[in-house]
N, C-alpha and C positions, 0 to 999 in steps of 0.2 A: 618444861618437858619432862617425862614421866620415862622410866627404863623398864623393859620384858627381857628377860632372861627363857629362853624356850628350852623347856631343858626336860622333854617328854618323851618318847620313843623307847624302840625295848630291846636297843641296842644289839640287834642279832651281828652283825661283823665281829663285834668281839665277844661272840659265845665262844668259854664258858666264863669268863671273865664275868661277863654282864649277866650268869644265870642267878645272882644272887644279890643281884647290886643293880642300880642303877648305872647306867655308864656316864651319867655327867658326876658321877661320886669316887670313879675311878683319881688316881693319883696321877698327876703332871709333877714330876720333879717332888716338890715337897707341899705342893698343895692340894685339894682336890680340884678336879679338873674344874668344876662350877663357881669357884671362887674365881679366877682369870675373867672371866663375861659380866660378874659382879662389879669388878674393880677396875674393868675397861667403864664401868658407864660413871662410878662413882670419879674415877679420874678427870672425866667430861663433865662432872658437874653435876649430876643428872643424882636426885638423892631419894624420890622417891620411884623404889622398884618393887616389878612383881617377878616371881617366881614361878611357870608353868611349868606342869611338871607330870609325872603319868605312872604306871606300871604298880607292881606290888611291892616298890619300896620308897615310895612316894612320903611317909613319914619319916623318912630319914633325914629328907632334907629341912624338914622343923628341928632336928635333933642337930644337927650339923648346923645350920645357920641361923637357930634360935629368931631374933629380932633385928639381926642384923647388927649388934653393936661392934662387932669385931672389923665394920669395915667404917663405923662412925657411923652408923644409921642409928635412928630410931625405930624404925619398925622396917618390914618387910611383909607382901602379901604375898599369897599364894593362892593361886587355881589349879584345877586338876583337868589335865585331859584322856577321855575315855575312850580306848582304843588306837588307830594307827590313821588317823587322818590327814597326815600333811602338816608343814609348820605353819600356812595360810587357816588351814582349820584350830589350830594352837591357840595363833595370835588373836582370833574371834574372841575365845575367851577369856580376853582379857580388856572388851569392851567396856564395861561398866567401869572396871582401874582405869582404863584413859580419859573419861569425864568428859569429851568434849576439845582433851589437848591433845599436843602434840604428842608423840612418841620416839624413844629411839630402841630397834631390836635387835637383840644377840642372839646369835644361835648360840647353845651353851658349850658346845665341842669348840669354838672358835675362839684360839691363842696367839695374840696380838702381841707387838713386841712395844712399840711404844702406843702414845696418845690419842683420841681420838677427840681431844678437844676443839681442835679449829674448823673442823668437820661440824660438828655440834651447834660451835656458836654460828658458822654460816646456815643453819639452819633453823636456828633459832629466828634469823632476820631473815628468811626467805619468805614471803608472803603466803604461800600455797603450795601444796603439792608434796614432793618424797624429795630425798638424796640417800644416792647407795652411795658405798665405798669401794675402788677397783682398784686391781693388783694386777697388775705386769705379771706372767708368768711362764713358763714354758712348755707346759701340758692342759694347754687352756681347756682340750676337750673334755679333761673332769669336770669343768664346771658350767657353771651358767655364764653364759662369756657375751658381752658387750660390744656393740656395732657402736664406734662414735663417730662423726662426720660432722662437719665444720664446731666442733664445742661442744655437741649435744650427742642424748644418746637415741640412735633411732630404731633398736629393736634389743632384745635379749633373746638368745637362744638356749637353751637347754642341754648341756654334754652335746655340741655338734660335734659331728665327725669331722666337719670341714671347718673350723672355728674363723671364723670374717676378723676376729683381733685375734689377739694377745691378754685383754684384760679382763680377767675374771671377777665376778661379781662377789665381794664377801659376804659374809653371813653377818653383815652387821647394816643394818635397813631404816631409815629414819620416815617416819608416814605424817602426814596432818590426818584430823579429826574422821577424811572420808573415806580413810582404806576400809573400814570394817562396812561400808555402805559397797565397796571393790568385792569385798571378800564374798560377799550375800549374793553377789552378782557368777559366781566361778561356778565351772561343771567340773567336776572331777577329771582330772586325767588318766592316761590308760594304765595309771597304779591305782588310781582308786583313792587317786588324793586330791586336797586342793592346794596348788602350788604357789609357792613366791612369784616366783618368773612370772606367771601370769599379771596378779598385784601390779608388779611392776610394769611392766607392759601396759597396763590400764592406764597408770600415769603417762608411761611414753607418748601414748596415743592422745592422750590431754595436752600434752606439752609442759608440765608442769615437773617433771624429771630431772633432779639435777644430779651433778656428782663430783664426788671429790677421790684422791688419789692414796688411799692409804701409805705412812710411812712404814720404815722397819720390816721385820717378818713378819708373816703371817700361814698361818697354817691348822687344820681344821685336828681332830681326834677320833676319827669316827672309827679308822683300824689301826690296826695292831701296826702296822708301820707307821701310820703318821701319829697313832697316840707314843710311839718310841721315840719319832722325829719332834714333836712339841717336849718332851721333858727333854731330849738333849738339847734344844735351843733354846730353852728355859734356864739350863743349867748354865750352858755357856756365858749367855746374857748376863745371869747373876754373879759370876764369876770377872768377866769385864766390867763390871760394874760393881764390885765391891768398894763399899766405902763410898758409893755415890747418891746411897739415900736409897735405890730400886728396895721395895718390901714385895710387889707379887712378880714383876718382870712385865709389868706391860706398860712400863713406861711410867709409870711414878715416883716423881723424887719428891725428896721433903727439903 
């Protein structure tokens, strides 16, 4: 299985922060925020990743993450996305890197406390189709939030106002070979983009949809409060865990 890092958009929430930087280059605690989504997939195994990635500071992240050896890689790829398409438009370009395989994708604002190994390997052995990862939460309406009924998932909606659960959908999305044959298939929505939700929904509707339960915290960067709420639970973590092996805080011991 093959790792995407989506790490493209032009960060308008945290202008001015973001008027000179990329925002997956912003700081979590003491890392940059794009190393967290790296070492979520290298923790899973997963050793071949690409990098998508967008805006006028799009070279930085060759300078920052070289080849990857700083996290035991050999190499790393990178693609460029042009303009504000949606992260369904993202993950496209990154058809020719998936070859045929499996996939598992990070949104790059997404700071995970522990592993996403067992999640991985059950999808390593699933035959066909996707597995997202859902969080129990208490403001489901931010998110894409999940209808599940007798084990399975039977819709996703979009920020509802009236949310049917509780379990929000993370920014962490595992596909087989046909999402990008999903993605060629999407109209844009009334942003003008082409969504996940959708993606996923196409599985639903196949039945091929499965899912597993994220452990730990979890929490996205995209503003100024949750980018403060990820480095203080970054911190705390690495602090309870001193002397336990933790290197990024997302759950990796040695």
């Amino acid at each position: 299985m093959k790792g995407i890092v989506l790490a493209g958009g032009t960060g308008s929430r945290l202008f001015p922060l973001t008027k000179i930087t990329n925002k997956h280059l912003l700081p979590i605690y003491d890392k940059p925020m794009i190393y967290y989504p790296i070492q979520t997939l290298v923790d899973a195994g997963i050793v071949d990743i690409m990098v998508v990635t967008g805006g006028k500071n799009s070279g930085d992240f060759l300078r920052l993450l070289a080849n990857g050896k700083s996290f035991g890689l050999k190499h790393i790829d990178y693609t460029y996305q042009e303009g504000e398409g949606g992260i369904a438009d993202a993950l496209a370009l990154a058809e020719h890197f998936a070859d045929g395989q499996k996939i598992c994708v990070v949104l790059g604002d997404n700071i995970i406390e522990k592993s996403i190994r067992c999640a991985a390997e059950a999808f390593r052995k699933q035959p066909k189709g996707a597995r997202i990862l859902l969080k129990e939460v208490d403001d489901a309406e931010r998110f894409g939030v999940a209808e599940v009924a007798n084990g399975r998932i039977v819709g996703i909606e979009e920020k509802p106002k009236h949310p049917r659960s509780n379990y929000a959908v993370t920014g962490i999305y595992m596909f087989d070979e046909t999402v990008f044959d999903k993605v060629r298939k999407l109209v844009p929505s009334n942003r003008g983009e082409l969504e996940i939700t959708d993606v996923n929904n196409a599985y639903i509707r196949e039945g091929s949809m499965e899912f597993s339960f994220l452990d730990g915290w979890w929490t996205d960067a995209g503003t100024f409060s949750s980018l403060l709420r990820a480095a203080n639970l970054v911190a705390q973590t690495r602090e309870s865990n001193s002397g336990a092996g933790i290197v990024y805080a997302v759950g990796h011991t040695d």
